[in-house]
N, C-alpha and C positions, 0 to 999 in steps of 0.2 A: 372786183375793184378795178384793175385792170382795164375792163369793156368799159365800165364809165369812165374811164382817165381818157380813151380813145374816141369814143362817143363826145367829149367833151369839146373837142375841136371841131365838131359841127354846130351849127347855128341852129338854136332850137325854131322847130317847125319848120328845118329849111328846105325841106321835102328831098324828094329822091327815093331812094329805093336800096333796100339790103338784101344781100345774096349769103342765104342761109345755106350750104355745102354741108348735105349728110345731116338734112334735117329733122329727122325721124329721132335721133336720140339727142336735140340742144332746144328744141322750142324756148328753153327756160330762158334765152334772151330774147325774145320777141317782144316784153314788155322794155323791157331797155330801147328799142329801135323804136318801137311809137314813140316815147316819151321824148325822139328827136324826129317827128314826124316822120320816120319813113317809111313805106310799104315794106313789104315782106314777100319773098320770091323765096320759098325753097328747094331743093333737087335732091334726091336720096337715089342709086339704082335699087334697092332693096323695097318691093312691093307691100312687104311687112309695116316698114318703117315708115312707109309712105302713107300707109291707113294710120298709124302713130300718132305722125307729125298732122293729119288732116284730122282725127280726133280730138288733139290737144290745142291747136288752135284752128279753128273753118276760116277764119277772116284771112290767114295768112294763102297766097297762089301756092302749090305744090306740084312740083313736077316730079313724075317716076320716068327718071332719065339718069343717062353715065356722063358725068360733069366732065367727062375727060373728054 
């Protein structure tokens, strides 16, 4: 509930772009972030979580990199 009250102060379809951190185990908001147009970028260091996160969604970018 939360993401949609956050999400909500964006202008639907107002493009941009979301930065998914440790994406391998939350894909489950990537339909929330379409549903306010934005792209999807995520970054996991964990090799594992990164086949995960690119199994559970292909459409979303995926980087195997240390966000730090």
């Amino acid at each position: 509930r939360s993401h949609r009250q956050a999400l909500a102060f964006l202008s639907a379809n107002s493009g941009g772009w979301a930065l998914n951190a440790g994406c391998g185990c939350n894909t489950r908001f990537h339909a929330l972030f379409r549903e306010r147009g934005l792209a999807i970028e995520g970054v996991d260091i964990s090799g594992r979580m990164v086949d995960l996160a690119r199994a559970a969604d292909p459409a979303a970018t995926i980087h195997h990199a240390d966000l730090c």
